[in-house]
N, C-alpha and C positions, 0 to 999 in steps of 0.2 A: 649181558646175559639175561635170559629171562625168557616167559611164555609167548610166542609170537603164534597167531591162528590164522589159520587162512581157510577160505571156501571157494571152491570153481566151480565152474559148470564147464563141463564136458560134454563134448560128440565127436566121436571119428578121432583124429587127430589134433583137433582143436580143444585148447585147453586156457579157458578165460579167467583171469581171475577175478571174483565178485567183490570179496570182500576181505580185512584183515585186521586183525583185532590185537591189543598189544597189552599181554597180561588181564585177560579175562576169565580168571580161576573160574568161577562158576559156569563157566560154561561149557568148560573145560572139561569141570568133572559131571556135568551132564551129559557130553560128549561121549564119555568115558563107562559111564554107567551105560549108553545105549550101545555100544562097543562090547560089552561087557555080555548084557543079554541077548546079544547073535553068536557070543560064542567064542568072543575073542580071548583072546589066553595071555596076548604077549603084552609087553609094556607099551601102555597106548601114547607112545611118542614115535612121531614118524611116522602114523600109519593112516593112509589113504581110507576114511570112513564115508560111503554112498548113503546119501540121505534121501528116504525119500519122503513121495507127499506126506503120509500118514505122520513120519516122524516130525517136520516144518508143522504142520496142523499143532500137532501134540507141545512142538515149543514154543509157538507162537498162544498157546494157552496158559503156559509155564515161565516164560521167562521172565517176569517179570519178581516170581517168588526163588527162585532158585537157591537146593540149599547151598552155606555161603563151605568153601573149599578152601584149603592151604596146598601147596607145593610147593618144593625145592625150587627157588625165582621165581613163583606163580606170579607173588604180588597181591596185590586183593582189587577184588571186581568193586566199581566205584556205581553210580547212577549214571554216566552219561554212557554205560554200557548199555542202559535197557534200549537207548533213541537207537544206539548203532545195531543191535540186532534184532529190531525193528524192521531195519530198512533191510539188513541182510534177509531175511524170513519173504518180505516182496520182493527183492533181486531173486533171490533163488527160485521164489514159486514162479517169475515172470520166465525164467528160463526154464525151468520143468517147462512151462506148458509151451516150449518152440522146441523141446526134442533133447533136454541137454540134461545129464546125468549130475545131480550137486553132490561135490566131494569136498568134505572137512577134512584138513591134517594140520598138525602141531607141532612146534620143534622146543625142547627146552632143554 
């Protein structure tokens, strides 16, 4: 049990997965917060979040300090998180720019 993440990029029917992270609270709960300020209400597990440019910009400026977060099985976010959503922030922007919608979801 615990925080498993994942991000796709989407188009049409196609649905790839980029990338997937295993108990990364802080990102979790940044996730959560930007879930939060479009309005979302409901418990942010399980729930398909559309990222876009603006937001990758904005974490790709951030993630590095992110504040640190607890959950029920979160875990805690270690360092070799910041190399992997590094690379997730270039997957994603590389599929933004061929046409493909990037969705974060969480299961814990």
């Amino acid at each position: 049990m615990g925080l498993d993440q994942y991000a796709f990029a989407v188009k049409g029917d196609e649905r790839i997965e980029i990338f997937y992270w295993r108990k990364h609270a802080n990102l979790e709960g940044w996730m959560s917060d930007l879930y939060s300020s479009r309005g979302g209400d409901k418990e942010f597990n399980c729930v398909d979040l559309k990222l876009f440019e603006s937001d990758l910009m904005r974490l790709q400026n951030e993630h590095r300090d992110l504040p640190v977060v607890t959950g029920f099985f979160w875990g805690e976010t270690d360092g070799r998180k910041i190399d992997e959503t590094e690379e997730f922030i270039k997957k994603a922007l590389y599929y933004q720019s061929k046409g493909y919608d990037i969705i974060y979801t969480s299961w814990w």
